[in-house]
Each structure stands twice: as structure tokens, then as C-alpha cells.
N, C-alpha and C positions, 0 to 999 in steps of 0.2 A: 127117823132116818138113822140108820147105821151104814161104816163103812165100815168094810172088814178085806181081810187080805186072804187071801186061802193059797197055800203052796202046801205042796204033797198031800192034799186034803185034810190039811188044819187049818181051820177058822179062827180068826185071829181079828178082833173086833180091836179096831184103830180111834173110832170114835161114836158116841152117841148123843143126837140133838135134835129138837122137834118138838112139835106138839103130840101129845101122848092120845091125844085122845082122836087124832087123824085116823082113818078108817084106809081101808082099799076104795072105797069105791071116791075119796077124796084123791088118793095117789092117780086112778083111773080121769077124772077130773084132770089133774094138772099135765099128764102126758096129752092127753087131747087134746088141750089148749096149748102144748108145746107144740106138738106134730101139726096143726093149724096152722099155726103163726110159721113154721118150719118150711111148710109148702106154700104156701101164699108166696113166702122171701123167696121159693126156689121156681114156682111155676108161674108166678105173679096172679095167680085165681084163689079167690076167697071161697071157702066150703062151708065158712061158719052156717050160712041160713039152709045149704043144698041137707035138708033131713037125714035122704035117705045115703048120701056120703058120711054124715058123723054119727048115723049108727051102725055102720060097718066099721068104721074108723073106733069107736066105743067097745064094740065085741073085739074088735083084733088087739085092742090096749086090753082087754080085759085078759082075751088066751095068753096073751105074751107074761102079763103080770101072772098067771098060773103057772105057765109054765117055766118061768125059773125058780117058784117059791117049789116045785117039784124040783129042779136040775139040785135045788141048796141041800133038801132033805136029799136026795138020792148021794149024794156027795156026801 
């Protein structure tokens, strides 16, 4: 995990810490178990066993995690 600061499109890396050897589809992993636990606290419904919701819920963590590793480089 890195945190970085970006103003006027400089990158500017604040700090680095983690297991190095975590992958995407570990990060894709932890967001879906956030976003789970997130709706459950807000709609009181569990989606953990409903399939065919955590693999939409899985593709939609996965576009979002592409698409800022694209907004970073484009930047």
C-alpha cells in the first residue's frame, strides 16, 4: 500500500507499508469484504451467500481498481 499526495500532477509518495507480495486480486478480496460488511451496517441485508450479488459486486471492485490504476498513469 502506498500513500501519495498528487498537486499539480506531482506525485509525491507519503509513505509505503504492506505485504509485498499482496497481489490485485487480494486488494479486490478486501474491498468486497469492506463493501459487504458496509451494506449489511446500512441496509441491514446480508449478500455474503446471494452468488449472483458478490459477482457483480466482484467485477464492479475489479473495473473501479482498473480504472484509477488508468486515471494514476494518465495523470
Amino acid at each position: 500500500m502506498s500513500i501519495m499526495t498528487i498537486e499539480d500532477g506531482n506525485f509525491t509518495v507519503k509513505a509505503v507499508d504492506g505485504d509485498t507480495h499482496l497481489g490485485g486480486e487480494d486488494f479486490d478480496r478486501r474491498l468486497v469484504e469492506y463493501l459487504m460488511k458496509d451494506f449489511k451496517r446500512k441496509h441491514k441485508k446480508d449478500i455474503s451467500k446471494d452468488k449472483k450479488a458478490l459477482s457483480k459486486l466482484r467485477i464492479q471492485c475489479e473495473l473501479v481498481k482498473r480504472r484509477l490504476s488508468l486515471e494514476k498513469a494518465v495523470k
